[in-house]
Biopython code that builds the backbone (N, CA, C, O; Angstrom):
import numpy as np
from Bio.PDB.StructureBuilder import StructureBuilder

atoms = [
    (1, "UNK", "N", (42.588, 52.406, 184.743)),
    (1, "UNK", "CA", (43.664, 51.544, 184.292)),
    (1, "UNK", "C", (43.151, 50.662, 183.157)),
    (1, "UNK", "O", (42.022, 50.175, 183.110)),
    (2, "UNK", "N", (44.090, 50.520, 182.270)),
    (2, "UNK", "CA", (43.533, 50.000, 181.122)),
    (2, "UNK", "C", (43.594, 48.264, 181.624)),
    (2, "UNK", "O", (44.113, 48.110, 182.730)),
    (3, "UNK", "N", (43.267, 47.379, 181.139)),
    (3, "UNK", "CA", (43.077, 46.062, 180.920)),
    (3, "UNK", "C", (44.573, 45.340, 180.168)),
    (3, "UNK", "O", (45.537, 45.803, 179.558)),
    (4, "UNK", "N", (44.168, 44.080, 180.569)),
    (4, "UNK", "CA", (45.883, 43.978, 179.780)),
    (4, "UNK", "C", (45.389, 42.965, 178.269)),
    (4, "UNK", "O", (44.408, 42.251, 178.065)),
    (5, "UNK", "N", (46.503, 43.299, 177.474)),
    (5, "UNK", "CA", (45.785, 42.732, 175.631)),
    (5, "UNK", "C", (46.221, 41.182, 175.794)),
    (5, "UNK", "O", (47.128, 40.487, 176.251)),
    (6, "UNK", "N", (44.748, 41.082, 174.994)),
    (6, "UNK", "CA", (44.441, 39.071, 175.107)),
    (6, "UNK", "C", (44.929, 39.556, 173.223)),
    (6, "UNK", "O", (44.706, 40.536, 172.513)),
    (7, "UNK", "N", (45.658, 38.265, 173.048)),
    (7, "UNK", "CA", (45.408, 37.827, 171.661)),
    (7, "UNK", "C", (45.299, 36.596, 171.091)),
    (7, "UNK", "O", (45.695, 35.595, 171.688)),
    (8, "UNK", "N", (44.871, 36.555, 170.142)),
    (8, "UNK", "CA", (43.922, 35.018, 169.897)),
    (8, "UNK", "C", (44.084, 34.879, 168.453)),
    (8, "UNK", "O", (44.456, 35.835, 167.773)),
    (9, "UNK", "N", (43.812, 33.688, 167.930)),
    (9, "UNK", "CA", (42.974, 33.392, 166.434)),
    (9, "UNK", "C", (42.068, 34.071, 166.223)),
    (9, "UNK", "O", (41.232, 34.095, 167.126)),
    (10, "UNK", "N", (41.768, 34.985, 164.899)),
    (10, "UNK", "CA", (39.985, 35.137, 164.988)),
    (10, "UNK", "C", (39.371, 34.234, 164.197)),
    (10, "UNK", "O", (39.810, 33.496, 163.315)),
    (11, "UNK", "N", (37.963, 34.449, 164.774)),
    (11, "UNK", "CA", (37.403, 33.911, 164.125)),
    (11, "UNK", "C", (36.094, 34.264, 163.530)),
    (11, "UNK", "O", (35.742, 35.384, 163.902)),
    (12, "UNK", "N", (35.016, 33.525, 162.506)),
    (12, "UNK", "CA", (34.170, 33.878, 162.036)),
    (12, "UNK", "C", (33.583, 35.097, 162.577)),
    (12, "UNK", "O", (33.498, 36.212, 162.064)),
    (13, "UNK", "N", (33.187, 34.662, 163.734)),
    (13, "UNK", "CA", (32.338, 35.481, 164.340)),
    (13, "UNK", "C", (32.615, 36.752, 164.467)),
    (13, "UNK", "O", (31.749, 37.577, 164.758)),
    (14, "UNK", "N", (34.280, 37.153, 164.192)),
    (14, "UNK", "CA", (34.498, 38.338, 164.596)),
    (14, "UNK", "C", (34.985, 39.035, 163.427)),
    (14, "UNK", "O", (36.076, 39.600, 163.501)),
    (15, "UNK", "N", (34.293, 39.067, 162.323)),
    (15, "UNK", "CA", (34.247, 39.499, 161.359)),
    (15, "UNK", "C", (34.172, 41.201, 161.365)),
    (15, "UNK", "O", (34.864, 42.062, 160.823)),
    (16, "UNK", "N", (32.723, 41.257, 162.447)),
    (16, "UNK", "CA", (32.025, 42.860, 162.112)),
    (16, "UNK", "C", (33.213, 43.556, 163.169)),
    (16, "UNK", "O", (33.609, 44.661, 162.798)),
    (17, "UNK", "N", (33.830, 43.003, 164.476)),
    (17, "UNK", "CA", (34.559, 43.755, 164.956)),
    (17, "UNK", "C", (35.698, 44.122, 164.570)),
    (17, "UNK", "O", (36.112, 45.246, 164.854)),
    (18, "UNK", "N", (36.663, 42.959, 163.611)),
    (18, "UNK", "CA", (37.752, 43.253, 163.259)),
    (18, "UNK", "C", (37.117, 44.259, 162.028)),
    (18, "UNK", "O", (38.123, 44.729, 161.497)),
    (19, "UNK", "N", (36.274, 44.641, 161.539)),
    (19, "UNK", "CA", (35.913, 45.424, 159.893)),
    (19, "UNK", "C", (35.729, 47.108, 161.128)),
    (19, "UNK", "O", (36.363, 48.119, 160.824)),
    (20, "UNK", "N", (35.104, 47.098, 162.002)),
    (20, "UNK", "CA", (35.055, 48.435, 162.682)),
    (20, "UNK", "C", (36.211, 48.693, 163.053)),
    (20, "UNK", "O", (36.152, 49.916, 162.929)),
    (21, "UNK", "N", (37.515, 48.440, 163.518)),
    (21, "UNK", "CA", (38.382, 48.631, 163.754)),
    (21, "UNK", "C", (39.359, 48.525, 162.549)),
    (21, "UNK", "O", (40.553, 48.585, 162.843)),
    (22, "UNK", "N", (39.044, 48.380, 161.272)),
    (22, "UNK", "CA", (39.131, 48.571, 160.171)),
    (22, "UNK", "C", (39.211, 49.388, 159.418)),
    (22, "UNK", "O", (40.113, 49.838, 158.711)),
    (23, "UNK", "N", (37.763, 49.683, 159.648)),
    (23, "UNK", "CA", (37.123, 51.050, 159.070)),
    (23, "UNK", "C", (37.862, 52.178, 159.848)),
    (23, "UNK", "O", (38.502, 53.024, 159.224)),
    (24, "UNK", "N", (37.777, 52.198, 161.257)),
    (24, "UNK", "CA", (38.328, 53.284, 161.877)),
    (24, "UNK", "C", (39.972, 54.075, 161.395)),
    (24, "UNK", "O", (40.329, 55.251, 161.322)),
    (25, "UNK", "N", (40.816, 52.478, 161.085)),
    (25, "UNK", "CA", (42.308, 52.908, 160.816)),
    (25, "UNK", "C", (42.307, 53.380, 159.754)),
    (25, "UNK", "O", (42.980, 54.405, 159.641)),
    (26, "UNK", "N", (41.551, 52.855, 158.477)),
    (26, "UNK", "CA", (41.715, 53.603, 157.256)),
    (26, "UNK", "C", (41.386, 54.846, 157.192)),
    (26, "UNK", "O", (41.882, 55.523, 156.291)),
    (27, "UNK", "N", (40.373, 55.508, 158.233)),
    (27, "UNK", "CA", (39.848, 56.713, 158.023)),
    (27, "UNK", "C", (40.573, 57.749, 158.890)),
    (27, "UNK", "O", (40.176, 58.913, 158.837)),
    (28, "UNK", "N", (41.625, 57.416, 159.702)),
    (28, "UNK", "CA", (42.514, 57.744, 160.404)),
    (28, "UNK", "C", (44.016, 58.306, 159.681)),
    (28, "UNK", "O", (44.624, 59.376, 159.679)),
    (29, "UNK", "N", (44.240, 56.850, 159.043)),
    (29, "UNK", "CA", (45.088, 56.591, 157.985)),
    (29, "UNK", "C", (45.210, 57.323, 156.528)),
    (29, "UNK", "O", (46.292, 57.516, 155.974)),
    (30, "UNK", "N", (44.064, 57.665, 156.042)),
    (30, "UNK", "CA", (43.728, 58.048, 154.824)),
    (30, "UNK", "C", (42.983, 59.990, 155.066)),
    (30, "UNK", "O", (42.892, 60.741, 154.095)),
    (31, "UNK", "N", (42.691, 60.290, 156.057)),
    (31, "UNK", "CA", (42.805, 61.141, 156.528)),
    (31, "UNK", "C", (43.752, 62.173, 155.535)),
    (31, "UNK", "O", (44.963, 62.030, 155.362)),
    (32, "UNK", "N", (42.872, 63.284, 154.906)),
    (32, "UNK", "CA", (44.009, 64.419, 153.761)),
    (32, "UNK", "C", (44.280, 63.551, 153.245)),
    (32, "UNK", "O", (45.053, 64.195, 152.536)),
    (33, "UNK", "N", (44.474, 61.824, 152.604)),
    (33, "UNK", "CA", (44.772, 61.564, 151.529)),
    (33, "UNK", "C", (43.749, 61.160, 150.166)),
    (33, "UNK", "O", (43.889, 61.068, 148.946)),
    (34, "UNK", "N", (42.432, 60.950, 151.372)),
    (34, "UNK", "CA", (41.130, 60.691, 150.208)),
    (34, "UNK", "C", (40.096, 61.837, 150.982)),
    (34, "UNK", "O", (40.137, 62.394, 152.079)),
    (35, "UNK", "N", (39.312, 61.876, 150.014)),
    (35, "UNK", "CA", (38.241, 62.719, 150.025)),
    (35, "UNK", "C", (37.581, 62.905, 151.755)),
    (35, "UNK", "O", (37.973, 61.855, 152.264)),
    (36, "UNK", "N", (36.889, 63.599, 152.751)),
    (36, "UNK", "CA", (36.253, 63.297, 153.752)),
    (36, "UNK", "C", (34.986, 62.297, 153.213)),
    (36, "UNK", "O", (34.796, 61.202, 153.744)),
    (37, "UNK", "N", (34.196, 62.766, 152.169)),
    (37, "UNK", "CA", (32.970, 62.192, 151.440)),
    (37, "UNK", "C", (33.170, 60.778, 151.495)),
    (37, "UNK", "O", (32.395, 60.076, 152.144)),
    (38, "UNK", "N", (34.761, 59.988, 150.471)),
    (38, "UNK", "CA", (34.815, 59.066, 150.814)),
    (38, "UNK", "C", (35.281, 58.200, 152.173)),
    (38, "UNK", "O", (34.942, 57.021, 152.274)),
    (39, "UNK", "N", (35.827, 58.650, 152.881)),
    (39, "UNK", "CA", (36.317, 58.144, 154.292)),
    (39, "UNK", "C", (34.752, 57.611, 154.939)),
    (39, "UNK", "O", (34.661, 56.450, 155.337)),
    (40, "UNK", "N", (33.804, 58.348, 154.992)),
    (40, "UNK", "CA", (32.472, 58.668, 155.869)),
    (40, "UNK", "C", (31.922, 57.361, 154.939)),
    (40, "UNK", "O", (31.787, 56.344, 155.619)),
    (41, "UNK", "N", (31.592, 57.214, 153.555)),
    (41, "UNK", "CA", (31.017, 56.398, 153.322)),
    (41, "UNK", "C", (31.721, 54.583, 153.685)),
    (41, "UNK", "O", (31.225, 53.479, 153.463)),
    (42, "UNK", "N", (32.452, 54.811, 154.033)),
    (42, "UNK", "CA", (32.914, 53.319, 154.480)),
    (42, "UNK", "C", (32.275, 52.446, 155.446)),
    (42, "UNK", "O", (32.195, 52.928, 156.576)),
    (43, "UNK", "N", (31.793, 51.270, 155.283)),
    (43, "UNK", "CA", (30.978, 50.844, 156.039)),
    (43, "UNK", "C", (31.374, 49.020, 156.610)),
    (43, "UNK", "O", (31.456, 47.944, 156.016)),
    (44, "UNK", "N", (31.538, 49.470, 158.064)),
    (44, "UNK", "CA", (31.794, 48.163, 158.674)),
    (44, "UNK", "C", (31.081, 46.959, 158.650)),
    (44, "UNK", "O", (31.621, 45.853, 158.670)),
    (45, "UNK", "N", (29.583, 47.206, 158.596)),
    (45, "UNK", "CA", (29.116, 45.491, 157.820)),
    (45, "UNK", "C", (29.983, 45.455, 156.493)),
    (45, "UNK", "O", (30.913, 44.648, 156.474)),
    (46, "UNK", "N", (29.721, 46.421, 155.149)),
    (46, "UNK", "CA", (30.270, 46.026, 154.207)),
    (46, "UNK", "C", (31.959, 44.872, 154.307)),
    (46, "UNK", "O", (32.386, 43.798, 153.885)),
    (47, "UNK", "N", (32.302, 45.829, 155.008)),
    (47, "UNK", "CA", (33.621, 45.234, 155.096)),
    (47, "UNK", "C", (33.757, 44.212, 155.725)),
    (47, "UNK", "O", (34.684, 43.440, 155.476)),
    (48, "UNK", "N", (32.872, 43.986, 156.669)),
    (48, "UNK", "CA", (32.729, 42.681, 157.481)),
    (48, "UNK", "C", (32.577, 41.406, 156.348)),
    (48, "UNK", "O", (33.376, 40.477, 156.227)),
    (49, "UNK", "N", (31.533, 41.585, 155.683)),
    (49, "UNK", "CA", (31.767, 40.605, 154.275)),
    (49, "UNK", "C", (32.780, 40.689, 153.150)),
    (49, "UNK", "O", (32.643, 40.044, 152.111)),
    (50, "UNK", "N", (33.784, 41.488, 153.382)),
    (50, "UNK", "CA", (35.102, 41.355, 152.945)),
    (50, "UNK", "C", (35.631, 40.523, 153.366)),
    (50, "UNK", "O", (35.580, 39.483, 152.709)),
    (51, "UNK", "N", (36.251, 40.514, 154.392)),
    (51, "UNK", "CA", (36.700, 39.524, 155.962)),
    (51, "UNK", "C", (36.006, 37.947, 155.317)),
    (51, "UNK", "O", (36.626, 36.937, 154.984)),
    (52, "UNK", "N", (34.355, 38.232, 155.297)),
    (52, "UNK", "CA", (34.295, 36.754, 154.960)),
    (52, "UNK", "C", (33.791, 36.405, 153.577)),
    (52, "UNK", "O", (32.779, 35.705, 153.531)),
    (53, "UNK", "N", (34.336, 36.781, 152.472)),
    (53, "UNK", "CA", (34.049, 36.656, 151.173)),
    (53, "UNK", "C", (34.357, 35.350, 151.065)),
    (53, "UNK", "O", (35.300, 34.923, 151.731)),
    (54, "UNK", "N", (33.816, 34.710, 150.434)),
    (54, "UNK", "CA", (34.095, 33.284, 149.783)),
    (54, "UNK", "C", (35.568, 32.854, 149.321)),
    (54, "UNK", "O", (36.270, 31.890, 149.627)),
    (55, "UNK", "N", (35.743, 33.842, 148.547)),
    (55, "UNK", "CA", (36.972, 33.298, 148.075)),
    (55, "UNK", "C", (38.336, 34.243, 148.323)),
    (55, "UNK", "O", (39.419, 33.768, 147.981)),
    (56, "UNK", "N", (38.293, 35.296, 148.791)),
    (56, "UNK", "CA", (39.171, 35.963, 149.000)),
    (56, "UNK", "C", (39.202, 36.765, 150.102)),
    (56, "UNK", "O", (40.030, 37.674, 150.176)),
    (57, "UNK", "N", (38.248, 36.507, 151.150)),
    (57, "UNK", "CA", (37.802, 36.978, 152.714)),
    (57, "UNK", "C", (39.200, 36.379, 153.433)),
    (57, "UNK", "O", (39.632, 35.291, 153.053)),
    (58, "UNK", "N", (39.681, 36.907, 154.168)),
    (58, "UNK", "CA", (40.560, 36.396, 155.275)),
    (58, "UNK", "C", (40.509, 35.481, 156.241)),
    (58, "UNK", "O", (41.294, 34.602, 156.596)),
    (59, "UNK", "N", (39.147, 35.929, 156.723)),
    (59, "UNK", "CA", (38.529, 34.888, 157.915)),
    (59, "UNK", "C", (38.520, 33.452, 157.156)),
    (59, "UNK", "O", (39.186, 32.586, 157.724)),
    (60, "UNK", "N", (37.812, 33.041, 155.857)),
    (60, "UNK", "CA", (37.643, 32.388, 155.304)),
    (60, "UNK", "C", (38.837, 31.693, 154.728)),
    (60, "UNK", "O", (38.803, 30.506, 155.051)),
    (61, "UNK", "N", (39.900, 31.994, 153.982)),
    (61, "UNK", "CA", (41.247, 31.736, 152.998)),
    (61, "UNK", "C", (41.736, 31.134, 153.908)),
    (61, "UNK", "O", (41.385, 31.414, 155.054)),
    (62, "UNK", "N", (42.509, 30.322, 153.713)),
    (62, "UNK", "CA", (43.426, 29.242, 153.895)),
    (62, "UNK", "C", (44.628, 29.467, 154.299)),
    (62, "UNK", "O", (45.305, 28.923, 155.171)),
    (63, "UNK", "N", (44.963, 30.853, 153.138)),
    (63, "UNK", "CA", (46.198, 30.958, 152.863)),
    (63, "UNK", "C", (46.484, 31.946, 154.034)),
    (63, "UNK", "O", (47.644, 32.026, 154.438)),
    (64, "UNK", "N", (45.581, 32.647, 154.562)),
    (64, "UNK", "CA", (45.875, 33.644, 155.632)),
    (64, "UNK", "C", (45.483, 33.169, 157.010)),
    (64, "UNK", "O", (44.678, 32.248, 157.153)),
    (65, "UNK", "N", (46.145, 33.900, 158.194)),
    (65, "UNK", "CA", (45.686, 33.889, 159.588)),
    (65, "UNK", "C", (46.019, 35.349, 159.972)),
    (65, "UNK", "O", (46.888, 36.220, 159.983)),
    (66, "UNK", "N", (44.525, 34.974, 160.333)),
    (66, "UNK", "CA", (44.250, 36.507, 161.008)),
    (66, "UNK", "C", (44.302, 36.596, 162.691)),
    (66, "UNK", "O", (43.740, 35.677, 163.287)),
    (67, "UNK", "N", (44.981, 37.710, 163.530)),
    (67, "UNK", "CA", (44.840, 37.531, 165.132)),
    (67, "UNK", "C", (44.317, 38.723, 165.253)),
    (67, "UNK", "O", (44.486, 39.690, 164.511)),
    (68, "UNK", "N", (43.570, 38.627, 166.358)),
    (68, "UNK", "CA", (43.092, 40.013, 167.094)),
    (68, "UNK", "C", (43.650, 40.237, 168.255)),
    (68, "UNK", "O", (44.284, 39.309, 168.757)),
    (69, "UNK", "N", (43.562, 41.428, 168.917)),
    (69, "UNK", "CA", (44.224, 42.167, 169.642)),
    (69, "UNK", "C", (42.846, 42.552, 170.362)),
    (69, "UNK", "O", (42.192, 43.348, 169.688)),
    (70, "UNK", "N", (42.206, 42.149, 171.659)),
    (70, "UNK", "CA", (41.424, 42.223, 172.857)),
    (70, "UNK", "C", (41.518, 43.306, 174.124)),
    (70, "UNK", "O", (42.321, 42.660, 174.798)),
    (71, "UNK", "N", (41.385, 43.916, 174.530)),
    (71, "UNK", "CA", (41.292, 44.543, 175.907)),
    (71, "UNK", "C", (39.661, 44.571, 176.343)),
    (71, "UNK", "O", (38.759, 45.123, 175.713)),
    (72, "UNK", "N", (39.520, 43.644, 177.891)),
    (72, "UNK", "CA", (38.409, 43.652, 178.234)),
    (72, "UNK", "C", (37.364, 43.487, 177.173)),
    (72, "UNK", "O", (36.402, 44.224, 176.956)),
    (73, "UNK", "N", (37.858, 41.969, 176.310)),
    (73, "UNK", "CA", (37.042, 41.406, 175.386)),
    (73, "UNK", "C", (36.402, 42.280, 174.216)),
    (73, "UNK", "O", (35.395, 42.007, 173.563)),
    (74, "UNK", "N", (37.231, 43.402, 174.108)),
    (74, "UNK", "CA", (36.556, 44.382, 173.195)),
    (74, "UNK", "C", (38.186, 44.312, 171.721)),
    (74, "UNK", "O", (39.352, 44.577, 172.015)),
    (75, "UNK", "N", (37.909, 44.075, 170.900)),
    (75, "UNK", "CA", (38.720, 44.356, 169.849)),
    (75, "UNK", "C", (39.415, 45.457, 169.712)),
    (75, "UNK", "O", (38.767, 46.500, 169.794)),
    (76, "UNK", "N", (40.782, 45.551, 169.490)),
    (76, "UNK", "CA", (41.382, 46.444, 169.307)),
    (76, "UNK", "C", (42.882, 46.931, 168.397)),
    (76, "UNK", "O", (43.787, 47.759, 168.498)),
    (77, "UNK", "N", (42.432, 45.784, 167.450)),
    (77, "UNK", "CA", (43.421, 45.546, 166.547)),
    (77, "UNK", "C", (43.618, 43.886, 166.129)),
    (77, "UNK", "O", (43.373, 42.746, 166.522)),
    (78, "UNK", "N", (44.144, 44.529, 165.214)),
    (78, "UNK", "CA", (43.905, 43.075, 164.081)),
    (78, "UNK", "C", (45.095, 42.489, 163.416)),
    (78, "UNK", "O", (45.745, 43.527, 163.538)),
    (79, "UNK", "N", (45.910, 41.705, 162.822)),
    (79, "UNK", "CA", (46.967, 41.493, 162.008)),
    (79, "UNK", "C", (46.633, 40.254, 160.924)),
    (79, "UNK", "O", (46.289, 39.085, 161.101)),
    (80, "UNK", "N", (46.797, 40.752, 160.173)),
    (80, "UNK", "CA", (46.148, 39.194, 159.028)),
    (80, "UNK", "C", (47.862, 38.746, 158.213)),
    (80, "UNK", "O", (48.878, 39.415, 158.026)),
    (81, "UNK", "N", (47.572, 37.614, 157.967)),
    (81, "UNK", "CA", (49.417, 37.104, 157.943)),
    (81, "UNK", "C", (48.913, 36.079, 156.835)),
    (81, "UNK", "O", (48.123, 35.179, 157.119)),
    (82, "UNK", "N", (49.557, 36.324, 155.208)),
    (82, "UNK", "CA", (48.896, 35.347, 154.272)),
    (82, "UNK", "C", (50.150, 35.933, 153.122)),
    (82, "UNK", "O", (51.122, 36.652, 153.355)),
    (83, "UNK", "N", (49.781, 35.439, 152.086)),
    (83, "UNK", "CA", (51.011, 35.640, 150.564)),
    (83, "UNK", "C", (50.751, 37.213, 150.252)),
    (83, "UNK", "O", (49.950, 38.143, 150.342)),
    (84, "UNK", "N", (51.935, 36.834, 149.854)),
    (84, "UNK", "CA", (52.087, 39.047, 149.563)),
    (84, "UNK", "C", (51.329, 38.461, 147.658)),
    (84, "UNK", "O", (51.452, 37.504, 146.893)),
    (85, "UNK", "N", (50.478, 39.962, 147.726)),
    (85, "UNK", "CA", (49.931, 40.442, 146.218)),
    (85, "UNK", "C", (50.560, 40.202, 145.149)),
    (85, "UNK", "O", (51.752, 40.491, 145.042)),
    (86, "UNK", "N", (49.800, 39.580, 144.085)),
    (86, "UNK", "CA", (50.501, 39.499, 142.819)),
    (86, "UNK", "C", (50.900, 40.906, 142.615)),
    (86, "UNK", "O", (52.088, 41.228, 142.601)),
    (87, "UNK", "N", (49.936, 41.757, 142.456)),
    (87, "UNK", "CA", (50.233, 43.174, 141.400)),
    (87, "UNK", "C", (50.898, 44.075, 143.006)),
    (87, "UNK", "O", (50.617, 44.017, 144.203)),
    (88, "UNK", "N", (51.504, 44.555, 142.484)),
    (88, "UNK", "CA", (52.146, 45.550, 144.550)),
    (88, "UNK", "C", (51.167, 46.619, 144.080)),
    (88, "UNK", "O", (50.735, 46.704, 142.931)),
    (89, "UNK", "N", (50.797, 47.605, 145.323)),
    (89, "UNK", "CA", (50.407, 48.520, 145.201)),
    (89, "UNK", "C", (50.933, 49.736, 144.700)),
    (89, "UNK", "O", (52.131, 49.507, 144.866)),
    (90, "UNK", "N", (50.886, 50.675, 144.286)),
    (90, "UNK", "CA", (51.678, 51.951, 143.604)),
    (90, "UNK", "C", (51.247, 53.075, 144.012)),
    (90, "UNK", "O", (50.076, 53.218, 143.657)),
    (91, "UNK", "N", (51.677, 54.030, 144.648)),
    (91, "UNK", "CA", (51.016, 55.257, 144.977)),
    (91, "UNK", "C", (51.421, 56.368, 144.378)),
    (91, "UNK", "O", (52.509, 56.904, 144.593)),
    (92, "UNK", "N", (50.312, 56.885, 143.368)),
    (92, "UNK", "CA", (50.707, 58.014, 142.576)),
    (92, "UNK", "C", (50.668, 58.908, 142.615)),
    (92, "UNK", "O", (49.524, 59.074, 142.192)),
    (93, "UNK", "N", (51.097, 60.016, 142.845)),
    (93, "UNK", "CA", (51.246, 61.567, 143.390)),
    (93, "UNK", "C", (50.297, 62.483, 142.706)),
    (93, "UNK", "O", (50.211, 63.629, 143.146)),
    (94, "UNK", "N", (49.312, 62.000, 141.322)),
    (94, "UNK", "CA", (48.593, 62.567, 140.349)),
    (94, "UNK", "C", (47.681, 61.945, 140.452)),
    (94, "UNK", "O", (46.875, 62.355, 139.617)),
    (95, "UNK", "N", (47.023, 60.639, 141.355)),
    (95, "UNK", "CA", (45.510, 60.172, 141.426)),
    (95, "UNK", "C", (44.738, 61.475, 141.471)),
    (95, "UNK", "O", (45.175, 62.604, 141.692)),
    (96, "UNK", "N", (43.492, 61.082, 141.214)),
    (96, "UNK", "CA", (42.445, 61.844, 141.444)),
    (96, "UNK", "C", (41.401, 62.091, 143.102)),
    (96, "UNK", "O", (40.360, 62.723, 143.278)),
    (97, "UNK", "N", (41.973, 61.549, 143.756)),
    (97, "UNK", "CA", (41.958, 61.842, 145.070)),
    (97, "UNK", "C", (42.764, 62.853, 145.871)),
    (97, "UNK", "O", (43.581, 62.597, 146.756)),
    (98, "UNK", "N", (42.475, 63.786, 145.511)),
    (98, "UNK", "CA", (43.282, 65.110, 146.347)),
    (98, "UNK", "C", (44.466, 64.861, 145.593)),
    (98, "UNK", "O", (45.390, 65.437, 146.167)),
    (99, "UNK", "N", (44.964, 64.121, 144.315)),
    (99, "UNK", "CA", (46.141, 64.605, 144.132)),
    (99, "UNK", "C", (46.987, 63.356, 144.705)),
    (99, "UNK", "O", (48.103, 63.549, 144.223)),
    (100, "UNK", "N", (47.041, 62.355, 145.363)),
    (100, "UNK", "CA", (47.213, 61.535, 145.461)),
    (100, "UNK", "C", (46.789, 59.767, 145.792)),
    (100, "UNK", "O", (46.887, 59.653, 147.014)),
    (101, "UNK", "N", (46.467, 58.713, 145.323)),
    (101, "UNK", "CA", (45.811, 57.685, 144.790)),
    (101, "UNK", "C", (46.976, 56.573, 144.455)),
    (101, "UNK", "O", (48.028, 56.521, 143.817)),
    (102, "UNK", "N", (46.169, 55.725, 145.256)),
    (102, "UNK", "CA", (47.020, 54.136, 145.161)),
    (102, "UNK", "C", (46.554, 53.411, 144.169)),
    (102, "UNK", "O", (45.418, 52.939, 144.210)),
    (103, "UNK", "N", (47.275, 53.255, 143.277)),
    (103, "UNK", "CA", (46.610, 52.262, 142.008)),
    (103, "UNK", "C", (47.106, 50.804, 142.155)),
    (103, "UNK", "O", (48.154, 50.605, 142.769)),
    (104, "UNK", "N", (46.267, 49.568, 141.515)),
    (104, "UNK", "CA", (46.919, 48.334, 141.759)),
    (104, "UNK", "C", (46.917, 47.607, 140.582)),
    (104, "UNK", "O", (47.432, 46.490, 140.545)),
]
sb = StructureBuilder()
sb.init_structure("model")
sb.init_model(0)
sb.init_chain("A")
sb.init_seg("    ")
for serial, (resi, resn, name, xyz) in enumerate(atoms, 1):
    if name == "N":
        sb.init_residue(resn, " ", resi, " ")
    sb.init_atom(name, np.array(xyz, "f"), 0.0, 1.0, " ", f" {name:<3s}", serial, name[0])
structure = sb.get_structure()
């Protein structure tokens, strides 16, 4: 039986878990849309210092709040809640990624 979901503020500390559960969705997500080569090279410390970049990390910004999603104290999803993007994203049917590629 599964555990029942805690959700919370995150915080600092949970940088590297919310970036592995990160890493996992994009490569899930992106799956036939980017390369396998690139999916594999993605890396959850890296991204963990995304999360806490100085000036544009989530954990860190002001402008965002981030919650996690817990079962039996283990992470299992994430939601970050902050100002929508100056530039929107665009997804072009002719990237160079298999043929399709999000430009910003």
């Amino acid at each position: 039986m599964i555990g029942s979901v805690h959700i919370r503020h995150a915080l600092r500390t949970d940088a590297r878990e919310i970036a592995r559960v990160h890493v996992e969705a994009v490569r899930v997500a992106y799956k036939n849309i980017y390369a396998d080569e690139h999916l594999k090279k993605l890396s959850a410390d890296r991204m963990a210092l995304n999360w806490l970049h100085e000036e544009k990390g989530h954990l860190v910004n002001s402008e965002y709040v981030v919650f996690i999603a817990l079962i039996d104290d283990k992470v299992i999803g994430f939601a970050d809640i902050g100002p929508a993007l100056k530039h929107p994203l665009i997804f072009s049917p002719h990237g160079e990624h298999g043929g399709r590629d999000l430009v910003f």
